[in-house]
Every structure is written in structure tokens, then in C-alpha cells.
MOPAC internal coordinates of N, CA, C and O (Angstrom, degrees):
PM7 1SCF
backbone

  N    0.0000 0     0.00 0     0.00 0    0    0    0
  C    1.4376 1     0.00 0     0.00 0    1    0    0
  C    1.5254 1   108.34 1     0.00 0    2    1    0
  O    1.2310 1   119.61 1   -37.71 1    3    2    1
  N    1.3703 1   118.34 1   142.29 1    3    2    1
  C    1.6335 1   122.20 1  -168.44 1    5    3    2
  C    1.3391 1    93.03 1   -94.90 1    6    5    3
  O    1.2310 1   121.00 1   -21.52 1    7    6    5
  N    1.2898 1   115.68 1   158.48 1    7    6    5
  C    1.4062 1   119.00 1   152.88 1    9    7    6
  C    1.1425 1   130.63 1   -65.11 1   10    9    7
  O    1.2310 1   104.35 1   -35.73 1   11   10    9
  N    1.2930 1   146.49 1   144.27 1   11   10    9
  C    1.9452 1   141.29 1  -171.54 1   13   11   10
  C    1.1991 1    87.71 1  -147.80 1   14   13   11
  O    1.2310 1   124.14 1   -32.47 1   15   14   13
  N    1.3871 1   109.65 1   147.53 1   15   14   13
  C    1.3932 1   136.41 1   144.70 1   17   15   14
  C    2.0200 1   125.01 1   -67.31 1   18   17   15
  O    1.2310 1   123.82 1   -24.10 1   19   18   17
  N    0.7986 1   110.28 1   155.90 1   19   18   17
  C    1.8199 1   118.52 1  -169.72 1   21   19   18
  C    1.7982 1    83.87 1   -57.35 1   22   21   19
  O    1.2310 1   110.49 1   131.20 1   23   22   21
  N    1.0938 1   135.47 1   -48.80 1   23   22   21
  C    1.0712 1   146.08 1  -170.49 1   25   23   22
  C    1.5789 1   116.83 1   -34.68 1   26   25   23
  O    1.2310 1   132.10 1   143.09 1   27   26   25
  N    1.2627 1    94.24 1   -36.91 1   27   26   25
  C    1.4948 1   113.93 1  -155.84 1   29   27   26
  C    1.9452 1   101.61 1  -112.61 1   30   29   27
  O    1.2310 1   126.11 1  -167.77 1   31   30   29
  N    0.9630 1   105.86 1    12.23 1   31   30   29
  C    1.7165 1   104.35 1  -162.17 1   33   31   30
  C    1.6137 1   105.11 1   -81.53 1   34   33   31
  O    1.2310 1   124.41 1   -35.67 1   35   34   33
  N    1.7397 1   109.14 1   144.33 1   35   34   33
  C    1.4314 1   102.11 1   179.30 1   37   35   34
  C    1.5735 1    91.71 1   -96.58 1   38   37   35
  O    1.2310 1   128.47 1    18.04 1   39   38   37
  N    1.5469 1   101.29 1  -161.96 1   39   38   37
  C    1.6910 1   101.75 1  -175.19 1   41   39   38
  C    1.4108 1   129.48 1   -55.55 1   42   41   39
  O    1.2310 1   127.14 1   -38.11 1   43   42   41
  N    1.4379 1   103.87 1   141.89 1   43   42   41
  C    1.7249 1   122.20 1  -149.56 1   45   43   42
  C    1.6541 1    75.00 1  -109.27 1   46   45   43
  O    1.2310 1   125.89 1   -55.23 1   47   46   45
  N    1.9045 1   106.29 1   124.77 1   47   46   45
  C    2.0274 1    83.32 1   146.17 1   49   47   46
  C    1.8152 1    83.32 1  -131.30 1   50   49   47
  O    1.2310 1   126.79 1   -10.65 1   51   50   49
  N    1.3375 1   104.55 1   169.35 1   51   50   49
  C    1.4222 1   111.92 1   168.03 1   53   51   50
  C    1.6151 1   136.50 1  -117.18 1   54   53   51
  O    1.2310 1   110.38 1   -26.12 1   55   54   53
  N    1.1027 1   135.68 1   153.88 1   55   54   53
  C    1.4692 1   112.07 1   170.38 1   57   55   54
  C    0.9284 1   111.94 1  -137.48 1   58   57   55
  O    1.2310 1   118.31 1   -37.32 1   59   58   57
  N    1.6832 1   120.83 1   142.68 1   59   58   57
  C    1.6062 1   127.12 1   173.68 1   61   59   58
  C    1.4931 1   113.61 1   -96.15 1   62   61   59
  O    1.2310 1   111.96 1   -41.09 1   63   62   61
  N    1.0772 1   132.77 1   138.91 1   63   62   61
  C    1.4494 1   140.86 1   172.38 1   65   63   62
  C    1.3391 1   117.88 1  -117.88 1   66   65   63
  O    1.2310 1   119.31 1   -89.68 1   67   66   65
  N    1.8899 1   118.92 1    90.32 1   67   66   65
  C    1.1855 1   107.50 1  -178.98 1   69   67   66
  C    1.8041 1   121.79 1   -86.65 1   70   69   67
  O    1.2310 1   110.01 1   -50.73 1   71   70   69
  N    1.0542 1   136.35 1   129.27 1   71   70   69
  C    1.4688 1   139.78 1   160.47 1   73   71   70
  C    1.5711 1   118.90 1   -85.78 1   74   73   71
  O    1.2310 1   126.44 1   -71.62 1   75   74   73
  N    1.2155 1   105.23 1   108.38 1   75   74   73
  C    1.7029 1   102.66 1   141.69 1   77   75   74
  C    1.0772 1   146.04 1    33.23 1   78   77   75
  O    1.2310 1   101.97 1  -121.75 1   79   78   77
  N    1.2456 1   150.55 1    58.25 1   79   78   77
  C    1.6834 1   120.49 1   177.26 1   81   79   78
  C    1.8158 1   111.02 1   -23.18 1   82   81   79
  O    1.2310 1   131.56 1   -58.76 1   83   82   81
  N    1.5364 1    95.28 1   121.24 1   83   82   81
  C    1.5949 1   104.64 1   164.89 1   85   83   82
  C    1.8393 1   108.40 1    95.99 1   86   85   83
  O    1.2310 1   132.58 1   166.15 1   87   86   85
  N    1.5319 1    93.31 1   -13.85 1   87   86   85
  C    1.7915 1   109.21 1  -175.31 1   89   87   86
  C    1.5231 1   113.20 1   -99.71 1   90   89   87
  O    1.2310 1   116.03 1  -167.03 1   91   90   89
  N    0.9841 1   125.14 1    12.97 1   91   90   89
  C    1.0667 1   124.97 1  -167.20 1   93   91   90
  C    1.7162 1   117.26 1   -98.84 1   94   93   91
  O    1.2310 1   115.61 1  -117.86 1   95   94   93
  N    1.6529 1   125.93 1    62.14 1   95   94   93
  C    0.7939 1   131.82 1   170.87 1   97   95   94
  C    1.5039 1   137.99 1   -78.52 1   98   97   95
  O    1.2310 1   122.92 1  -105.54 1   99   98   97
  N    0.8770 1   112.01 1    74.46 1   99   98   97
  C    2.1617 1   105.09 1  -167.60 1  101   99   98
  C    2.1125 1    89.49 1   -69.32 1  102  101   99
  O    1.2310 1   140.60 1   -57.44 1  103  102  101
  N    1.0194 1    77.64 1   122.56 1  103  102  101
  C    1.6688 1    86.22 1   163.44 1  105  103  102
  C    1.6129 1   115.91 1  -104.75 1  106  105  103
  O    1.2310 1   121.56 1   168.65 1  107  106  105
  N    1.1521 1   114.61 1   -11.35 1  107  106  105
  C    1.6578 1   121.37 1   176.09 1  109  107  106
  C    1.8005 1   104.20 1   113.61 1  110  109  107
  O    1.2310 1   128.36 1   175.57 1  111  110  109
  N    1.3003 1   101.51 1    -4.43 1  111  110  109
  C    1.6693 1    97.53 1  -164.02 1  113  111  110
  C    1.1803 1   117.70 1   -63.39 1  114  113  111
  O    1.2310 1   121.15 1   139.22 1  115  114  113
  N    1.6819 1   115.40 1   -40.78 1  115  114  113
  C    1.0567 1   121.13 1  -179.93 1  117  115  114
  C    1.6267 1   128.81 1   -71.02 1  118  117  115
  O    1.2310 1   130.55 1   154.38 1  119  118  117
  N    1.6495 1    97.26 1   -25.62 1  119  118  117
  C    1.7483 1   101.14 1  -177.98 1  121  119  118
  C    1.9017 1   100.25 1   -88.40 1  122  121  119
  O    1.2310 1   110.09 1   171.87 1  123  122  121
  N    1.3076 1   136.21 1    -8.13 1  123  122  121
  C    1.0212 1   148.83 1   142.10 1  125  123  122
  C    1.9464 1   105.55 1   -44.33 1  126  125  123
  O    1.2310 1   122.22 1   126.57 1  127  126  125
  N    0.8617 1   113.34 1   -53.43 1  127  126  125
  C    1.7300 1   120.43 1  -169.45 1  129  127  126
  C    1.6815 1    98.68 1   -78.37 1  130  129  127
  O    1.2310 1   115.54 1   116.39 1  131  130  129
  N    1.1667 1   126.08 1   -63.61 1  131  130  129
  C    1.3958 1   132.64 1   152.07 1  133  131  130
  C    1.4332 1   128.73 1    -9.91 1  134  133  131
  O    1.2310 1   123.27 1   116.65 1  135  134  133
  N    1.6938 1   111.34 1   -63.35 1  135  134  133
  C    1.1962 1   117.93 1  -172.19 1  137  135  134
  C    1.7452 1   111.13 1   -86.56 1  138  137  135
  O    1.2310 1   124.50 1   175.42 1  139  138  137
  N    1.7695 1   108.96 1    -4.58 1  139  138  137
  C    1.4540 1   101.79 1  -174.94 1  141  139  138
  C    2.0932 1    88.80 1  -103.43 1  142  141  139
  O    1.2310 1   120.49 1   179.61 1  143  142  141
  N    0.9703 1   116.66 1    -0.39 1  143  142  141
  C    1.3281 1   117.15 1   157.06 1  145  143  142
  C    1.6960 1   125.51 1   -64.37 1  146  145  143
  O    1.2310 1   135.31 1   126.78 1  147  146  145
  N    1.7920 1    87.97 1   -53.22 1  147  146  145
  C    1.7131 1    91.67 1   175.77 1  149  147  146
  C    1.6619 1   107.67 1   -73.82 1  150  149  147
  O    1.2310 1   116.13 1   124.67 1  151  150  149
  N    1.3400 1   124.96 1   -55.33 1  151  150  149
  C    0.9147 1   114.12 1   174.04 1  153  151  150
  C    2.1260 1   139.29 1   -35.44 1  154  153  151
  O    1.2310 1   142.44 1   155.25 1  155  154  153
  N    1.1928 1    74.02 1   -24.75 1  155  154  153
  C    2.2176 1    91.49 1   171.62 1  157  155  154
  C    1.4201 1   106.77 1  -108.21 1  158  157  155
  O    1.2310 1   108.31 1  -161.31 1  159  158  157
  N    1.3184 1   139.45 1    18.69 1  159  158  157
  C    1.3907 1   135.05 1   102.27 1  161  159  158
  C    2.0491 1    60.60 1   122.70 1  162  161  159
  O    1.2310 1   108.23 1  -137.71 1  163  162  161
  N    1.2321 1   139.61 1    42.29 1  163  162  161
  C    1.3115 1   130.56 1  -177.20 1  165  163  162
  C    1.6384 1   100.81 1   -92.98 1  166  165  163
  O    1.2310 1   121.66 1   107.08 1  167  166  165
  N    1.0545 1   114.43 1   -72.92 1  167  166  165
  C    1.3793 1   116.66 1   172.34 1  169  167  166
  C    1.6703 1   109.15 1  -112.59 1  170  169  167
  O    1.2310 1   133.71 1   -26.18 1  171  170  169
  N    1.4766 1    91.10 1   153.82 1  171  170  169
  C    1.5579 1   105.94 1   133.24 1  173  171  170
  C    1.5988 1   149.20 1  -114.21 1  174  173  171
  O    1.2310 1   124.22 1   -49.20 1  175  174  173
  N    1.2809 1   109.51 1   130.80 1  175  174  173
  C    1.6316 1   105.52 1  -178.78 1  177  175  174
  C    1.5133 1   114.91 1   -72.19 1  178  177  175
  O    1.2310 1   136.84 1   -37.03 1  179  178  177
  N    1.6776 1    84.99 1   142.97 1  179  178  177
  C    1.4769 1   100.80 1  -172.60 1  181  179  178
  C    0.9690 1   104.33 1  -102.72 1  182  181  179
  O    1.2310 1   122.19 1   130.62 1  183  182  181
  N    1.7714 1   113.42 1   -49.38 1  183  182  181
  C    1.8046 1    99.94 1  -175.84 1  185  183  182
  C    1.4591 1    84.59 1  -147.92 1  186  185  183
  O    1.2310 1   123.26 1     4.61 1  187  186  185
  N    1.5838 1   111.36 1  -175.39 1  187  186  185
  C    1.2384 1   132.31 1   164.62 1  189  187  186
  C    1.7118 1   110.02 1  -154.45 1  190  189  187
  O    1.2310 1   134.50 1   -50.96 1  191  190  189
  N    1.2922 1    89.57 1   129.04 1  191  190  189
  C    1.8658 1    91.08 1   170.42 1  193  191  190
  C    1.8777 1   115.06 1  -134.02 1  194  193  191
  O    1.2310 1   126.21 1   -54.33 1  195  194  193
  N    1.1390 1   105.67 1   125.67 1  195  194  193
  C    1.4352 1    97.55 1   160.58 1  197  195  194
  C    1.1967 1   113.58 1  -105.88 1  198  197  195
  O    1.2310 1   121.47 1   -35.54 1  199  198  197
  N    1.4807 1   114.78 1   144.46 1  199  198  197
  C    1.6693 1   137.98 1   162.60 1  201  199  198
  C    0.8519 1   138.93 1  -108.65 1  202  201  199
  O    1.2310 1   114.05 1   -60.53 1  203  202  201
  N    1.3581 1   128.88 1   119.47 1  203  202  201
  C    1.6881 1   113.77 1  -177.68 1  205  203  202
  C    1.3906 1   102.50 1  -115.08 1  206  205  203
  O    1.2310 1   124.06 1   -38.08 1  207  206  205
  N    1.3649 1   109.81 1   141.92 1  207  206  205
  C    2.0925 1   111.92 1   177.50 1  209  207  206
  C    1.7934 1    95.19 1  -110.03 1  210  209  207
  O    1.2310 1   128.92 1   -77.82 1  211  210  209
  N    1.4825 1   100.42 1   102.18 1  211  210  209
  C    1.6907 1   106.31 1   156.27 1  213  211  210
  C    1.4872 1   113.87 1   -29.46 1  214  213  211
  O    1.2310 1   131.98 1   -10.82 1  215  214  213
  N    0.8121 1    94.48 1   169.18 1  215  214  213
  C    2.0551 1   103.06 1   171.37 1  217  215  214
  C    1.5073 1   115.20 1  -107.33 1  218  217  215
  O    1.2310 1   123.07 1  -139.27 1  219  218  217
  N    1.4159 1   111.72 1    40.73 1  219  218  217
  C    1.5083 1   147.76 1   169.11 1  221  219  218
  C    1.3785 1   103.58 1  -122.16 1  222  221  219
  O    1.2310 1   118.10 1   151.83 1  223  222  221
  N    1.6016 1   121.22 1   -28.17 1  223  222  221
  C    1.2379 1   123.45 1   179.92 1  225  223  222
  C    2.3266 1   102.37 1    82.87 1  226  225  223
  O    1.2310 1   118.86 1  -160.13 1  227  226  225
  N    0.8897 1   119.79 1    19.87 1  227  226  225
  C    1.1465 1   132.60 1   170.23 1  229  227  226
  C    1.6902 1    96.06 1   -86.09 1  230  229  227
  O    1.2310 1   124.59 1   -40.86 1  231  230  229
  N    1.5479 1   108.79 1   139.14 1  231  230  229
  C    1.2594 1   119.21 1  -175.75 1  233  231  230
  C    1.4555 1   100.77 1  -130.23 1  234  233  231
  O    1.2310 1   134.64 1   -49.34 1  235  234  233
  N    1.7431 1    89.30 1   130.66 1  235  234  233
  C    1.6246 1   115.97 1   159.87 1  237  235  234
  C    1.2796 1   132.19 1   -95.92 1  238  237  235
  O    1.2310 1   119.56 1  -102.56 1  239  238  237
  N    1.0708 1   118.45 1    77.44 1  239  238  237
  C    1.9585 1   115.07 1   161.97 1  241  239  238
  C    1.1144 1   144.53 1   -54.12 1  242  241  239
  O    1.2310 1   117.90 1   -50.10 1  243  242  241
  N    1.3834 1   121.61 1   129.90 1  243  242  241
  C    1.6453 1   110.95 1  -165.33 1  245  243  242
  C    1.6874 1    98.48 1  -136.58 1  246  245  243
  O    1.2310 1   121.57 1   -46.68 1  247  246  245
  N    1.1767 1   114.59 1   133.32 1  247  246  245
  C    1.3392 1   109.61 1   175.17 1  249  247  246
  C    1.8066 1   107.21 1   -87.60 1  250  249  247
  O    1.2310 1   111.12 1     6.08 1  251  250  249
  N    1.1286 1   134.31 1  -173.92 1  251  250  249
  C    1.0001 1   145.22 1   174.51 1  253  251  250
  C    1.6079 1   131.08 1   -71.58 1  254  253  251
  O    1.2310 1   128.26 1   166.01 1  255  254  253
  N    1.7871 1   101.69 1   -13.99 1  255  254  253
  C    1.1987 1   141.89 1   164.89 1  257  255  254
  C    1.6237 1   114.95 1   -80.26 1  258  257  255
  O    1.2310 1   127.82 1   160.20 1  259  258  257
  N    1.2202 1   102.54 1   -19.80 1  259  258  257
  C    1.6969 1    99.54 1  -175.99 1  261  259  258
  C    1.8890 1   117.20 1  -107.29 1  262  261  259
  O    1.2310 1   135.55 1   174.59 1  263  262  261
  N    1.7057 1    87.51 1    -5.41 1  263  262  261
  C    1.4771 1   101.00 1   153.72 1  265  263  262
  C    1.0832 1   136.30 1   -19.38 1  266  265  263
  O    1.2310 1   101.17 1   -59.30 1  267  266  265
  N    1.3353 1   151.87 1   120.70 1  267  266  265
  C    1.2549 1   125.65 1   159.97 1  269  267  266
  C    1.7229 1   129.08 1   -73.63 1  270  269  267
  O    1.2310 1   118.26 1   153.73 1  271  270  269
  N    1.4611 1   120.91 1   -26.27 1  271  270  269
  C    1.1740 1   112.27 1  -163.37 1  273  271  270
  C    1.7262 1    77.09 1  -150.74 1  274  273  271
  O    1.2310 1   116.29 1   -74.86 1  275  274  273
  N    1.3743 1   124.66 1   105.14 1  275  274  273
  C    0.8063 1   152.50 1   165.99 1  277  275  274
  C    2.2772 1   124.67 1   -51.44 1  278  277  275
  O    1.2310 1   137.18 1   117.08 1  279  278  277
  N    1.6450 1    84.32 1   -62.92 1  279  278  277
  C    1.3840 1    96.83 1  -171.97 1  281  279  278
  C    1.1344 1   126.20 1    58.10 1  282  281  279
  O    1.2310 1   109.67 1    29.71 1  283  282  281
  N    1.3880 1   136.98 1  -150.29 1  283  282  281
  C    1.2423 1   151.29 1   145.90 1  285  283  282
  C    1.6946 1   107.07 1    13.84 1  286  285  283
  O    1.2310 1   127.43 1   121.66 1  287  286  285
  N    1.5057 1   103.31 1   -58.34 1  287  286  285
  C    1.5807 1   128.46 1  -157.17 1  289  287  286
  C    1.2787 1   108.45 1   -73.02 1  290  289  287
  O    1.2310 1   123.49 1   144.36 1  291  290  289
  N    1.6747 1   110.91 1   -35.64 1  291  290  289
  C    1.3409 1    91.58 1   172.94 1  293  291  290
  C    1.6871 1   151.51 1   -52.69 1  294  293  291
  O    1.2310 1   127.61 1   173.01 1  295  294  293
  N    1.6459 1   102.96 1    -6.99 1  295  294  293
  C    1.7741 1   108.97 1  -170.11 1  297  295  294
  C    1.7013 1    89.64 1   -93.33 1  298  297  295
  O    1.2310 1   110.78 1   173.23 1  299  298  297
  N    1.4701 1   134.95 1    -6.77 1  299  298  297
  C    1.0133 1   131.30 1  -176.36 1  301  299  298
  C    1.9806 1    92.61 1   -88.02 1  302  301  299
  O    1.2310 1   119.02 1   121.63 1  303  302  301
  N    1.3661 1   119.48 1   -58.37 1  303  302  301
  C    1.5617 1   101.25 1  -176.50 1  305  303  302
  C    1.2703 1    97.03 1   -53.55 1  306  305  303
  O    1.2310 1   104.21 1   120.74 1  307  306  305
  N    0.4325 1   146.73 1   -59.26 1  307  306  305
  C    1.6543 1   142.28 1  -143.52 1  309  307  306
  C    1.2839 1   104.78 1   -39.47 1  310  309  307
  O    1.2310 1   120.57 1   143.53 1  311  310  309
  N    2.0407 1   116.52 1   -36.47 1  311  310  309
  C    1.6144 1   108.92 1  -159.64 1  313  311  310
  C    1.5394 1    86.66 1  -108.32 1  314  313  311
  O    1.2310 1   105.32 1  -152.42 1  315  314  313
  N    1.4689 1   144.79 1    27.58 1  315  314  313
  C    1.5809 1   132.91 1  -169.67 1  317  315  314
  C    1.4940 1   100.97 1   -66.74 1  318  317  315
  O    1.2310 1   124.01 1   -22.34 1  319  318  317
  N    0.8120 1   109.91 1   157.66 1  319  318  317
  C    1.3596 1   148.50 1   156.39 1  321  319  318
  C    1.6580 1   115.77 1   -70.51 1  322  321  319
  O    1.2310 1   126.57 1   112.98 1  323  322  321
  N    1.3954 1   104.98 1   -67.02 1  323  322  321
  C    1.7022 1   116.21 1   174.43 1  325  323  322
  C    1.4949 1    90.63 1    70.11 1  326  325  323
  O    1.2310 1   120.45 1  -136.53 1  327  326  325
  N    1.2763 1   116.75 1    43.47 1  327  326  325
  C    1.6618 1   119.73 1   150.90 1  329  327  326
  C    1.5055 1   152.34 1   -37.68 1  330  329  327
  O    1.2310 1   131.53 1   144.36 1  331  330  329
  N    1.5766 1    95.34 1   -35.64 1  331  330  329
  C    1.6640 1   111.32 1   167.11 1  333  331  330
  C    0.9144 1   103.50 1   -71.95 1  334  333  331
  O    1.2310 1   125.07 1   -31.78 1  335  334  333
  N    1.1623 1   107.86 1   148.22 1  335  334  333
  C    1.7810 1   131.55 1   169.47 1  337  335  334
  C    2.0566 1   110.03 1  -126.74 1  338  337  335
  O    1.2310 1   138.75 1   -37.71 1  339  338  337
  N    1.2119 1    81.26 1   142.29 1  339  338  337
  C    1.8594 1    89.86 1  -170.56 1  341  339  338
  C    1.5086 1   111.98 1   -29.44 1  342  341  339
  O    1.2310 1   118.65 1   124.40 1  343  342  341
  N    1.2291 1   120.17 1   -55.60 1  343  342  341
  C    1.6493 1   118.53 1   168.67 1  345  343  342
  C    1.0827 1   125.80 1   -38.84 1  346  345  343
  O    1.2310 1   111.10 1   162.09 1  347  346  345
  N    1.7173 1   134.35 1   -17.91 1  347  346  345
  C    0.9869 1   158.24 1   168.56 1  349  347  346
  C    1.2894 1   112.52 1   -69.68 1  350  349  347
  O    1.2310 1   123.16 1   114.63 1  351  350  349
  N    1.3401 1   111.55 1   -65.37 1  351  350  349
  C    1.3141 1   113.52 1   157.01 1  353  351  350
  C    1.3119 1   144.41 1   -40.97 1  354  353  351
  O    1.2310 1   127.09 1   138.54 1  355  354  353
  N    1.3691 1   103.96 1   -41.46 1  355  354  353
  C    1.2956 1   118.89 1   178.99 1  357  355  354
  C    1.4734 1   106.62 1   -69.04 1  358  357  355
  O    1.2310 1   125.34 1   150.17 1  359  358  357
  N    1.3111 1   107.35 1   -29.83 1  359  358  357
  C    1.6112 1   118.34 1  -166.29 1  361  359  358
  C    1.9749 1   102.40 1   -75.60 1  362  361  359
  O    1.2310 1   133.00 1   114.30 1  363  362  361
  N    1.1980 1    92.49 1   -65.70 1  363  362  361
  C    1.8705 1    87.67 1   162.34 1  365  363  362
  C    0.6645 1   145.02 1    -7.45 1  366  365  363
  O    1.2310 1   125.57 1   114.39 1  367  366  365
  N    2.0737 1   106.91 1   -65.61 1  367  366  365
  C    1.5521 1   117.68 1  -140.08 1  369  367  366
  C    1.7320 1    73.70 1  -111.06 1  370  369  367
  O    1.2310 1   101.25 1   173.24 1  371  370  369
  N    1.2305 1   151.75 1    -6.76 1  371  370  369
  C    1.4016 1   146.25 1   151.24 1  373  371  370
  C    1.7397 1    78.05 1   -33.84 1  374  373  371
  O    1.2310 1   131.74 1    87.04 1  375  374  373
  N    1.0542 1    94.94 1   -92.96 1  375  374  373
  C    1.7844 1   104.10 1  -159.18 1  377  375  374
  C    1.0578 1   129.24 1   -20.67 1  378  377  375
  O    1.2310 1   112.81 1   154.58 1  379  378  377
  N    1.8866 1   131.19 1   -25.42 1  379  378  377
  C    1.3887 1   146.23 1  -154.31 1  381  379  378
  C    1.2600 1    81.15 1  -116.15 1  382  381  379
  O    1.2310 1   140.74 1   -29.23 1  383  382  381
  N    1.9823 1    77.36 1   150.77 1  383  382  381
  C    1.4181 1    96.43 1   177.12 1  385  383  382
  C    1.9185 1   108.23 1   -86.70 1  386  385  383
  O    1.2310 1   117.60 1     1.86 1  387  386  385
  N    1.2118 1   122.18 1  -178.14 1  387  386  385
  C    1.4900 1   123.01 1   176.14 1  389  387  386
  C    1.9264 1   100.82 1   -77.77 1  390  389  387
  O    1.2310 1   129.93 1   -53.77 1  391  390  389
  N    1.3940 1    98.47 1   126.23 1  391  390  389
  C    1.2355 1   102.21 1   159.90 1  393  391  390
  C    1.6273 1   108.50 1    99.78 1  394  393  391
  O    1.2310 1   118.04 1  -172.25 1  395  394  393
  N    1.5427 1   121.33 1     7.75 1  395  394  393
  C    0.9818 1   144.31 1  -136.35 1  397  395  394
  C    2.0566 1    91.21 1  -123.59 1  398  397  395
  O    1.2310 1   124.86 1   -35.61 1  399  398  397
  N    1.0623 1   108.28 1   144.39 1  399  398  397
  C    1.6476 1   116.07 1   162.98 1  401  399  398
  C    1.1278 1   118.26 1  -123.06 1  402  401  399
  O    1.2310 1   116.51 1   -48.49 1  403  402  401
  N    1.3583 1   124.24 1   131.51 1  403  402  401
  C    1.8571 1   114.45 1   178.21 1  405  403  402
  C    1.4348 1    96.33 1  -129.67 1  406  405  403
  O    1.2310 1   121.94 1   -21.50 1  407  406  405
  N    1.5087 1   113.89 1   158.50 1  407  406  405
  C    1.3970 1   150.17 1   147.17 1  409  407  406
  C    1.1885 1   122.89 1   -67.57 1  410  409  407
  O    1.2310 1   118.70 1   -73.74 1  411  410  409
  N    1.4150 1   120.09 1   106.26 1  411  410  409
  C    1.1406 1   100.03 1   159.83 1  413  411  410
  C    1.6723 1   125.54 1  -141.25 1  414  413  411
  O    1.2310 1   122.84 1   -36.62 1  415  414  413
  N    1.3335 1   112.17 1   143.38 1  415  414  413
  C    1.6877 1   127.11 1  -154.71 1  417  415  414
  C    1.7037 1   111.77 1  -114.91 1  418  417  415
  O    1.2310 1   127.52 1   -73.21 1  419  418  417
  N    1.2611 1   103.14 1   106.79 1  419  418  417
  C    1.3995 1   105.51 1   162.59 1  421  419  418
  C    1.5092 1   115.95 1   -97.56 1  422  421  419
  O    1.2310 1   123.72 1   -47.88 1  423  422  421
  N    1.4154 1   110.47 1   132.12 1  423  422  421
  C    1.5843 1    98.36 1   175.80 1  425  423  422
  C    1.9914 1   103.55 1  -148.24 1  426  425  423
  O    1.2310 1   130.55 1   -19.02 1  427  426  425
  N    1.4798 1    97.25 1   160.98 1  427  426  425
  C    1.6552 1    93.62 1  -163.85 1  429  427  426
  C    1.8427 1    76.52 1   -97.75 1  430  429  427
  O    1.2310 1   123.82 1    -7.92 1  431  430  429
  N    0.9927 1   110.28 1   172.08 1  431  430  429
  C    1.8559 1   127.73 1   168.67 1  433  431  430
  C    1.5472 1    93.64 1  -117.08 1  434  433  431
  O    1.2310 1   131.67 1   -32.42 1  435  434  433
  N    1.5871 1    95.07 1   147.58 1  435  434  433
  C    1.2039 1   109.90 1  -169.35 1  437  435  434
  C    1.8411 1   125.31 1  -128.97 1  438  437  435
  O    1.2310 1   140.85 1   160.35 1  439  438  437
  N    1.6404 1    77.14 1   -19.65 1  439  438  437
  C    1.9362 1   109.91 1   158.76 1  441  439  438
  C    1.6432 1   111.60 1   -23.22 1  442  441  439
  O    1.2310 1   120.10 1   180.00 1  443  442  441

């Protein structure tokens, strides 16, 4: 895969994954499914953010960089983008409920 600039990107779609208060289990399955995507030249990741909305409704953002134990995932930060911008955020965590964590995945297709 070459390197590109945002400039150059074919179609972007994204997806949010909200969980639960108390539901919020990543077992690895999904960044396992992810990385055999990038790896077959299917997509590329643009960004990743997780959020959690307290039950004050105060929101925490974490990029994929603020991870602690990365694994697998780490050769994917390495190429982010870090695309969202705070308005983005703000726009989201409207959406979540309090107490709630979401996923969320930007990726270009490369098909």
C-alpha cells in the first residue's frame, strides 16, 4: 500500500458502535477483523476514536494513541490520519446515551 495524502482519498464511509453502560467489552475480535481488512489491501484506516459520556453527560475522548496496550493495532496508529475534529465530537456524544462508550471507525476503501 502507497502512502496518500487526505487529498487523494477514494470513498470514506464510517461507523459508530455505541455500547451500554456496563457493556462495553472489546474482546479483540473486532480489531482482529479490521487488521485482516488492512492487511488485503481492502481498506485503509483513517482514524479511530473512542468516547465515553459519564452519567453527567461529560465526554471523554481517546484516540487510538492514548491506548494503553495497543497490540496487533498498533501498525494501524502509526498511519492515522486523526481526522475528527472536536465538533465531531460534540456532534456524537449528543447522540450517546450517559454512561455509554462508543467506537468509532473511519476508513477510506481501497477496492
Amino acid at each position: 500500500m502507497t502512502e496518500r495524502s487526505l487529498d487523494e482519498l477514494g470513498p470514506v464511509d464510517y461507523l459508530v458502535v455505541e455500547f451500554p453502560a456496563g457493556a462495553s467489552n472489546f474482546t479483540g475480535e473486532m480489531a482482529k477483523e479490521l487488521l485482516a481488512l488492512v492487511d488485503a489491501g481492502t481498506i485503509r484506516v483513517i482514524d479511530v476514536l473512542i468516547l465515553t459520556k459519564n452519567e453527567d453527560g461529560t465526554v471523554e475522548p481517546m484516540e487510538l494513541s492514548d491506548v494503553g496496550e495497543l497490540g496487533e493495532l498498533e501498525a494501524v496508529e502509526a498511519q492515522l490520519a486523526e481526522l475528527l475534529a472536536e465538533e465531531d465530537v460534540v456532534s456524537l456524544a449528543a447522540a450517546m446515551e450517559p454512561g455509554s462508550t462508543a467506537g468509532v471507525l473511519i476508513w477510506e476503501n481501497l477496492w
